[in-house]
N, C-alpha and C positions, 0 to 999 in steps of 0.2 A: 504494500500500500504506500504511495506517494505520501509526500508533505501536504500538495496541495488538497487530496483528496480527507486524510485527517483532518487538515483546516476547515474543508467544507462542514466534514459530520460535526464541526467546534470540539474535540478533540485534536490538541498539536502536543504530540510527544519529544520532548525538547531533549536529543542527545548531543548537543552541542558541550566538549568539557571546557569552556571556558563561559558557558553561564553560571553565575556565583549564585542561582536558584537550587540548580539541577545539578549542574556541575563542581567540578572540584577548583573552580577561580576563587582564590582571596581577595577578599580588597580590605581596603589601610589608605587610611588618610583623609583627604578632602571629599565632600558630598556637596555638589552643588545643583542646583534645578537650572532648566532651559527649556529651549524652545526646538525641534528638529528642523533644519531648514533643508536638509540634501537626505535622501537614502536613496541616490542611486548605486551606490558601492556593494559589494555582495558584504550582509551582513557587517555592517558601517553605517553611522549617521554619522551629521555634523548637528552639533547640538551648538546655540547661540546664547550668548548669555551678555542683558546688558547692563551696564551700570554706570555709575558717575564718578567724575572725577575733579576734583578742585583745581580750578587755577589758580595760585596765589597771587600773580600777577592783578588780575585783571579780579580777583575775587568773585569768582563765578565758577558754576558748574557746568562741564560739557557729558554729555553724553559716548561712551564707548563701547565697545562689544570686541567679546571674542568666541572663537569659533572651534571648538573642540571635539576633533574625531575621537569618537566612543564605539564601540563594538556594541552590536546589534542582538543579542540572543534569538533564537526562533520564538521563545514560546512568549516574549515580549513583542514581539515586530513591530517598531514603535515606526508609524507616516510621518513625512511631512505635516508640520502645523500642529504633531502632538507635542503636549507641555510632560517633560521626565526628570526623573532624578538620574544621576550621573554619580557615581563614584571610583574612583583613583584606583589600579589596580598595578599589577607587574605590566611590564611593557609585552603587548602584545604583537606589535609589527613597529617599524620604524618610526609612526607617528600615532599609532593608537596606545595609550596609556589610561583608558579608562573605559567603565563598563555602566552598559543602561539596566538597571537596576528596576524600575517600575515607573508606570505613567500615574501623571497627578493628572 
């Protein structure tokens, strides 16, 4: 039986070992929430996250954002425009170091 076909009957059995639900991934350290703005990458989002920053200068606040490849678990499959938690894991490829943990 395929993934898709699981999905359909809403049964997704998540053998992925690097989901920290199902799997044996730790994570440590930072937790922060976002936004997903890309899942085109196999099992990969970009998760955006904004915030302020002070200029002392000019004594105001600007707005900034950064943009943090997280690894995707199946049995999360977090879309574009969902709001998730993120947490800090072992380095999983070159640029991903953290894992989508659950949608808020």
């Amino acid at each position: 039986m395929t993934a898709k076909k699981k999905k359909a009957e809403g049964k997704v059995e998540c053998s992925d070992m690097n989901c920290p639900i199902h799997g044996q991934l730790p994570t440590r350290g930072i937790v922060l929430e976002g936004v997903v703005v890309s899942d085109k990458m196999i099992r990969t989002v970009i998760v955006q996250k904004n915030y302020f920053i002070k200029s002392g200068k000019y004594e105001r606040y600007r707005t900034a954002k950064s943009r943090i490849p997280a690894h995707n678990p199946p049995c999360i499959d977090a879309k574009t425009g969902d709001n998730v938690q993120i947490e800090e894991c072992r380095k999983l490829s070159k640029t991903v170091s953290f894992v989508v943990t659950k949608k808020i």
